[in-house]
C-alpha positions as CSV (number, residue, x, y, z in Angstrom):
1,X,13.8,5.4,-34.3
2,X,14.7,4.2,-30.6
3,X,15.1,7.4,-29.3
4,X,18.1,6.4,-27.4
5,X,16.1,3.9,-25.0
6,X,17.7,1.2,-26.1
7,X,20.9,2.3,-24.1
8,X,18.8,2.2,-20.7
9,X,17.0,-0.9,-22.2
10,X,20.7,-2.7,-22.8
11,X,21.9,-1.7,-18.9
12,X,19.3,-4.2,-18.1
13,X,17.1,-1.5,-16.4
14,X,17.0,-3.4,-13.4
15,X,20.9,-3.2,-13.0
16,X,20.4,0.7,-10.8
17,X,22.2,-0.9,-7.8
18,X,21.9,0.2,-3.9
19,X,24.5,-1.7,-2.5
20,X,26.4,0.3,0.3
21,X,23.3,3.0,-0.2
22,X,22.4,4.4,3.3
23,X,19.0,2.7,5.0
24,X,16.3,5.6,5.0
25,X,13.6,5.1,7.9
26,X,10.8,6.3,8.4
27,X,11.7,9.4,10.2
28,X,14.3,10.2,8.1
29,X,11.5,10.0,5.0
30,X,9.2,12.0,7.1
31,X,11.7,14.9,8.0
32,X,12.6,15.3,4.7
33,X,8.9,15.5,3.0
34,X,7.5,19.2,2.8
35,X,4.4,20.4,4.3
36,X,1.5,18.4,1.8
37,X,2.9,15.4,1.9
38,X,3.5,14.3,5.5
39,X,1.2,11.7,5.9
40,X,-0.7,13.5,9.0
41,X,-1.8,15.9,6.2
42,X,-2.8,14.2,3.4
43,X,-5.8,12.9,5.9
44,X,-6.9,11.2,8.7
45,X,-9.2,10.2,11.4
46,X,-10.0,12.4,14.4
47,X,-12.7,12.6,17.0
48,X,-15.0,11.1,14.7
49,X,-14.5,13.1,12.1
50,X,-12.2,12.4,8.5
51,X,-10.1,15.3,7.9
52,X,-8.6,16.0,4.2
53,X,-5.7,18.1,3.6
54,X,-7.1,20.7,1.2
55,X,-4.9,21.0,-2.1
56,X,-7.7,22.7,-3.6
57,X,-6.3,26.3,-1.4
58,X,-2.7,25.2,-1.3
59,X,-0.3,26.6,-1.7
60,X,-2.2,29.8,-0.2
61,X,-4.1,28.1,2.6
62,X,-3.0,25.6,4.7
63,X,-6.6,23.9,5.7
64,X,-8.7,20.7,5.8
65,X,-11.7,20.0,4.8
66,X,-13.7,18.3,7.7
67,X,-16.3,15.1,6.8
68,X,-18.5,14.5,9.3
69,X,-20.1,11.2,6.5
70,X,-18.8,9.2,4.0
71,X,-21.0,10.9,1.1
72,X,-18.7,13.5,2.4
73,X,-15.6,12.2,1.4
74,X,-16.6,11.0,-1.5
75,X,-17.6,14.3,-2.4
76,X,-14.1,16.2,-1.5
77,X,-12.4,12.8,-3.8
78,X,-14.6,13.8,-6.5
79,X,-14.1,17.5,-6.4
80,X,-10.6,17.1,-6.2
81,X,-10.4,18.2,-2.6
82,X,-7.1,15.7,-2.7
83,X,-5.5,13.5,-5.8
84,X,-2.2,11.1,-5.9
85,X,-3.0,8.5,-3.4
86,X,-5.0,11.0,-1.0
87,X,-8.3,9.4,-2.5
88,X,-7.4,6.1,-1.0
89,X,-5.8,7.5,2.2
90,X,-8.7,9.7,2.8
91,X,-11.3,6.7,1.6
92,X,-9.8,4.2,4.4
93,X,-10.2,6.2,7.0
94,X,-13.9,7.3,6.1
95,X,-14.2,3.7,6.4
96,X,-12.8,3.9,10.4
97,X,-15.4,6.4,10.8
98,X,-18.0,4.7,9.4
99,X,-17.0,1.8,11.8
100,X,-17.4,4.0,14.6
101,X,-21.1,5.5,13.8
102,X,-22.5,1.6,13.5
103,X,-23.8,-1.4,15.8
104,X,-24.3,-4.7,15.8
105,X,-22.1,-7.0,13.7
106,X,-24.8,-7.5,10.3
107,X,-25.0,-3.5,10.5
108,X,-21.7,-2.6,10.5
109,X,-20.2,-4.9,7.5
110,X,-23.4,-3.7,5.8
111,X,-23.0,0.0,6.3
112,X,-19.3,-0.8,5.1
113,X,-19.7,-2.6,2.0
114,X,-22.3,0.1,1.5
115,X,-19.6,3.0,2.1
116,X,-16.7,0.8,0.0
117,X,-19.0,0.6,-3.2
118,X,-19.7,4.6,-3.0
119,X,-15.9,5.1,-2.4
120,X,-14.7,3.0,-5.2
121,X,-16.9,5.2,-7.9
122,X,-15.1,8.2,-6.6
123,X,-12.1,7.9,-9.0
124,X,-12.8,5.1,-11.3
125,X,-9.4,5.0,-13.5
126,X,-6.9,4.8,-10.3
127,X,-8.1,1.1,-9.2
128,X,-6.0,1.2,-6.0
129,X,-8.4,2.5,-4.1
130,X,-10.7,-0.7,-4.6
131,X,-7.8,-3.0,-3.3
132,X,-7.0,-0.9,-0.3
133,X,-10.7,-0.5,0.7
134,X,-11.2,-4.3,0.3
135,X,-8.0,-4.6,2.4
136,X,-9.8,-1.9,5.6
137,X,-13.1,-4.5,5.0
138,X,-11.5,-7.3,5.8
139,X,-9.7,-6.0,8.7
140,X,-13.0,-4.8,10.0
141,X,-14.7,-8.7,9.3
142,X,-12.0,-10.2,11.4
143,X,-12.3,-7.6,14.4
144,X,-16.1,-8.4,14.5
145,X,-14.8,-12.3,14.7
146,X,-13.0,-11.7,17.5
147,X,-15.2,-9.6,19.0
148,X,-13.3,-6.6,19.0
149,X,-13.5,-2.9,17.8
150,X,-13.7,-3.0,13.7
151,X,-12.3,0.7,13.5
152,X,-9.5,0.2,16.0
153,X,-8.2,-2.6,13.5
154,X,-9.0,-0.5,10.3
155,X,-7.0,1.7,11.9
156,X,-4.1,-0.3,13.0
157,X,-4.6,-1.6,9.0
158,X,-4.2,1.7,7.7
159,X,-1.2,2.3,10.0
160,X,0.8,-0.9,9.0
161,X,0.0,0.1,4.9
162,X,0.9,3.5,4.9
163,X,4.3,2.8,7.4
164,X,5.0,0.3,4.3
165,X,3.9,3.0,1.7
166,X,6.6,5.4,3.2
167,X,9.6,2.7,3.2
168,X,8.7,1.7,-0.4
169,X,8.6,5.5,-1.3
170,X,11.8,5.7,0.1
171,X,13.6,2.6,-1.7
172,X,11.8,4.4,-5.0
173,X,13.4,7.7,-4.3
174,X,16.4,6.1,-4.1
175,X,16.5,4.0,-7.1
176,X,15.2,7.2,-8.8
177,X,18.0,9.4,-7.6
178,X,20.8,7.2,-8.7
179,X,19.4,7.9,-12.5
180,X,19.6,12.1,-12.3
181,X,23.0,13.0,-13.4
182,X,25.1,16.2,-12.1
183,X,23.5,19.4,-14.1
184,X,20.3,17.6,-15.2
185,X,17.4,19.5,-15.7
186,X,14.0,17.1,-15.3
187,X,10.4,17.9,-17.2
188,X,8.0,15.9,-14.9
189,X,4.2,16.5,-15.1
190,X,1.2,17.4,-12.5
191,X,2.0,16.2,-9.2
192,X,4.4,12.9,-9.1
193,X,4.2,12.8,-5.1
194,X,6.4,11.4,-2.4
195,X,8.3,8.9,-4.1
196,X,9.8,12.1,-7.3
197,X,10.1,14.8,-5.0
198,X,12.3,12.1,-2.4
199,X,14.1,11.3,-5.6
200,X,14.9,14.8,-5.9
201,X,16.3,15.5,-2.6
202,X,18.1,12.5,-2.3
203,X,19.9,13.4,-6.1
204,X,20.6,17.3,-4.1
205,X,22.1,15.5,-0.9
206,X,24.4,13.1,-3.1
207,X,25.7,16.6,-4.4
208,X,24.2,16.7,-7.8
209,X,22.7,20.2,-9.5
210,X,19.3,19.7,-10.9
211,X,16.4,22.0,-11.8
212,X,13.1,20.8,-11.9
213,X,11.0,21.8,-15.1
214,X,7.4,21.8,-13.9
215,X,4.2,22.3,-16.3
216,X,1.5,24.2,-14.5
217,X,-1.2,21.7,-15.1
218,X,-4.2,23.0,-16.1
219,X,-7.0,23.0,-15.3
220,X,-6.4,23.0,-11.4
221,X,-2.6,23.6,-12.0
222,X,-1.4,21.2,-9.2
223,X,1.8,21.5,-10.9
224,X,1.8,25.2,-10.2
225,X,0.4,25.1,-6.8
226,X,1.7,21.3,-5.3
227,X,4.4,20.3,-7.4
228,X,6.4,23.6,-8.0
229,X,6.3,25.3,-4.1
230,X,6.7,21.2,-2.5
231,X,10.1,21.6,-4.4
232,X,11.3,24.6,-3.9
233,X,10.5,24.2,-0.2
234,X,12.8,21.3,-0.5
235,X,15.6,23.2,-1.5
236,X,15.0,22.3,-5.2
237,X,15.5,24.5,-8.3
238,X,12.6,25.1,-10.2
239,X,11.0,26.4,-13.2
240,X,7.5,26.7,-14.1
241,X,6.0,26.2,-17.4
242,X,3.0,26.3,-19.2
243,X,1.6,22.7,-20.0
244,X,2.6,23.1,-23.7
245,X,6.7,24.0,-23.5
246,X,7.9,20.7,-22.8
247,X,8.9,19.5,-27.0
248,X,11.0,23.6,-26.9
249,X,12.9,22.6,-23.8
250,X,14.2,19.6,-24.9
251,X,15.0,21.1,-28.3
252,X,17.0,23.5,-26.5
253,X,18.9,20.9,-24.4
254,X,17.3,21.3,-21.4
255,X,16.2,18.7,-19.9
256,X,17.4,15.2,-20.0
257,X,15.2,13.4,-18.2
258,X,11.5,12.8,-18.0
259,X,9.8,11.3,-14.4
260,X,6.2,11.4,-13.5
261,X,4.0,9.3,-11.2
262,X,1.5,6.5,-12.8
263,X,-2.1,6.3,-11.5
264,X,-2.2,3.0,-13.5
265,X,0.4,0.2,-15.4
266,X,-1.1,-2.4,-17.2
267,X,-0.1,-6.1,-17.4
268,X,1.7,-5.0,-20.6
269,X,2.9,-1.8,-19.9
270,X,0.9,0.9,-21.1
271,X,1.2,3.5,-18.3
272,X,-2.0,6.1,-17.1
273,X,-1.3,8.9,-15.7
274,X,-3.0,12.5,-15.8
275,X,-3.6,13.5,-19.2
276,X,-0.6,15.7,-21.2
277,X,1.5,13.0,-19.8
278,X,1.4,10.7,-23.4
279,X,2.8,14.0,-25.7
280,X,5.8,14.9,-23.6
281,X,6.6,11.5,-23.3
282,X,6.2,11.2,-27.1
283,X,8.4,14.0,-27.5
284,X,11.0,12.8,-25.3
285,X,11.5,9.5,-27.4
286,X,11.8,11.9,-30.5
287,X,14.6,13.8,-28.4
288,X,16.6,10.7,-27.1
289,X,15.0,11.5,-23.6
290,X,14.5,8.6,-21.4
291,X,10.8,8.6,-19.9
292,X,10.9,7.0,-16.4
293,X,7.5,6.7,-14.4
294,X,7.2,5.7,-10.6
295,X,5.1,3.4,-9.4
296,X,3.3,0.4,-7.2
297,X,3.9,-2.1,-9.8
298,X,1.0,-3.2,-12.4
299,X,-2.3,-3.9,-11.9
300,X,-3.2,-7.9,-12.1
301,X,-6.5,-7.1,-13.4
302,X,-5.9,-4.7,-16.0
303,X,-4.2,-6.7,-19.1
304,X,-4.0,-4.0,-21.6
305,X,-5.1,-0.1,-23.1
306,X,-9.0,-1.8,-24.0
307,X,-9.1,-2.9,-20.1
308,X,-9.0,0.9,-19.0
309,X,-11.8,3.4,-17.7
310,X,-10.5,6.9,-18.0
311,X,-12.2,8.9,-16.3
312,X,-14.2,12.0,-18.1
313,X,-14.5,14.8,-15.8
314,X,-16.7,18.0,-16.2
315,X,-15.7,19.7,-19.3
316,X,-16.5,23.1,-17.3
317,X,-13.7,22.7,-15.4
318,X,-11.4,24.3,-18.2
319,X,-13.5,26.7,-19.3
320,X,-12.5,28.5,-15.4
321,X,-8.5,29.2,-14.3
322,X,-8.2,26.5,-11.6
323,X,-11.2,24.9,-12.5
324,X,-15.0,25.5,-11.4
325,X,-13.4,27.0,-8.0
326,X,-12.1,29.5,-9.7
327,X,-13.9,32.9,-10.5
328,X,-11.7,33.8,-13.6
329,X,-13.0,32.6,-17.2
330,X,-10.8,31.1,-20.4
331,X,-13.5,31.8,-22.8
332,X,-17.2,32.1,-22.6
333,X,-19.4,30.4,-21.0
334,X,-21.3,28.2,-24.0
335,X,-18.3,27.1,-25.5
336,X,-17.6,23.3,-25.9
337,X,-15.3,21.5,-24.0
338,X,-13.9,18.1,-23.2
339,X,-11.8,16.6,-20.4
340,X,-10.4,13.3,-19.9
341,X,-8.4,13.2,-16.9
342,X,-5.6,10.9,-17.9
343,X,-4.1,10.0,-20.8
344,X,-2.3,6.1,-21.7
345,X,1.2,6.2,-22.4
346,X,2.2,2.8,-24.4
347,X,5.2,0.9,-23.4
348,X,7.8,2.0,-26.5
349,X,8.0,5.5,-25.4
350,X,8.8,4.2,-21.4
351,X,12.7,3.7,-20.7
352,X,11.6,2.3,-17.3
353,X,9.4,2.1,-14.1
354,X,11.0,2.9,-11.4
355,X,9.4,0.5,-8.4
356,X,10.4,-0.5,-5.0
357,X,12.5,-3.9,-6.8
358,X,14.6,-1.7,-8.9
359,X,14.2,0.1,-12.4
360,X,12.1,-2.2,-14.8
361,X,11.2,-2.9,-17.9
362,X,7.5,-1.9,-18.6
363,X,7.3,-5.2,-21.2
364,X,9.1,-7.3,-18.0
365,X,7.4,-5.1,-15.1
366,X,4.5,-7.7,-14.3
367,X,7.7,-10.2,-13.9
368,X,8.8,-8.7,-11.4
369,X,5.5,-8.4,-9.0
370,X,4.2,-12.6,-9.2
């Protein structure tokens, strides 16, 4: 059984056209994004110090968390402090500020590489953060050519990626929003970021009625406390479920598509993303619900499922609500536990991935990134 992909798979998934669409800049993006995901507060570099919007409090606190080292960044990555592509943006600019507290030429590529290796075991599943640091590192090399400052050209660095981030978020959103129909209601899962909740508004301003059904996400519930207020702060309807209604919604005829982020696409097309992802999406194919996923592309060095590191994270962290922040219990304390943070999602149950070159195929998606 198909599950009524092949329909999306016979439109040539690739065939979601922009032509006479409206240009988005970058203000336009930026006016439109609520309060998490402006980029000034997902983190940055300021008088020496790395500051890290804190999704850990939000949606109750509006803070950062201040790093005055590297060890301290990696620490807030670790503990979840920030997640989506806040472990990179935070990561890049720990490496400006590393920059800054180091002399001499030999010491300062030293102390980087040093500060890249530590970063890069922060979040070992999501290998983007490997390629942007290597991208900062280099930057930094060729300022110490030249004889200039290494963290005023990581900086500029960062600055050109992330203006580039936001335009490609934008031509996402857009390709995203031309496949929700009037009246749709959309399951998506944990927190699918800039590029889904653009897709979202764009769909509302084109006139079209959605609601947003949004699982809570256990066990820090950023679907509860990022996904769910981010929306409705936008304008969007939304609904908040527990992590285990998706299969009754969709038996009910509620919801007709499926969208999420991807922390990882394989060469071949198996897509990782935080775990609970792979049964919803298995349970859309069995309802004739196309699963679409955003994303970067695939990665060049991860071929297939046996090339992935999921990450396991501490198995305490369910046994609290929100985690070990949180002071309220599940269960008791000795019971066992297990937690992988992401789950794989193989290719047959994927309609498409919705990138910045149009809605692809994930068996044809490494096509179009050569």
């Amino acid at each position: 059984m198909d599950g009524g992909h092949s329909a999306w798979r016979s439109a040539g998934l690739g065939l979601v056209r922009l032509d006479g669409e409206r240009f988005y800049t970058l203000a336009d993006i930026e006016a439109r994004l609520p309060h998490i995901l402006k980029r000034k507060n997902i983190a940055r570099y300021e008088d020496g110090k790395v500051l890290i919007g804190n999704r850990k409090d939000y949606p109750f606190s509006k803070n950062f968390v201040t790093c005055k080292r590297v060890e301290d960044v990696a620490v807030a990555i670790e503990t979840m402090v920030t997640q989506g592509v806040g472990p990179w943006v935070a990561a890049v600019h720990a490496m400006a500020m590393r920059a800054d507290q180091l002399k001499g030429r030999a010491d300062i590529m030293a102390g980087l590489t040093s500060a890249k290796d530590r970063l890069v075991r922060t979040r070992p599943t999501n290998t983007l953060i490997r390629s942007r640091l290597e991208d900062v590192l280099k930057s930094a090399s060729l300022a110490l050519e030249k004889g200039r400052n290494p963290t005023e050209f990581i900086l500029k660095r960062i600055k050109t990626i992330t203006d580039q981030m936001y335009k490609f978020y934008g031509r996402r959103a857009q390709y995203g929003a031309k496949l929700i129909e009037d009246g749709d209601g959309i399951l998506t899962m944990c927190f699918a970021e800039t590029s889904f909740v653009l897709a979202m508004i764009m769909a509302k301003e084109s006139g079209k009625d959605l609601t947003v059904y949004v699982p809570e996400t256990r066990p820090y519930l950023q679907g509860a406390r990022l996904t769910a207020p981010s929306l409705q702060a936008c304008g969007i309807k939304v609904k908040l479920i527990t992590d285990g209604m998706g299969a009754a919604l969709m038996a009910e005829g509620k919801i007709q598509k499926y969208m999420t982020a991807a922390d990882l696409i394989t060469l071949d097309g198996h897509v990782v993303n935080k775990v609970g992802t792979l049964p919803n999406a298995i349970a859309a194919h069995a309802h004739g619900i196309p699963y679409f996923a955003f994303a970067w592309g695939c990665d060049k060095n991860k071929p297939d499922r046996a090339s992935i590191d999921i990450e396991s994270r501490n198995p305490a962290d369910i046994l609290k609500v929100r985690g070990q922040q949180g002071d309220i219990p599940t269960t008791l304390d000795d019971i066992g536990a297990v937690y992988p943070a992401f789950d794989i999602t193989p290719p047959k149950y994927v309609a498409g991935i919705i990138t910045r070159h149009g809605v692809l195929s994930p068996y044809t998606l490494k096509n179009g990134f050569e």
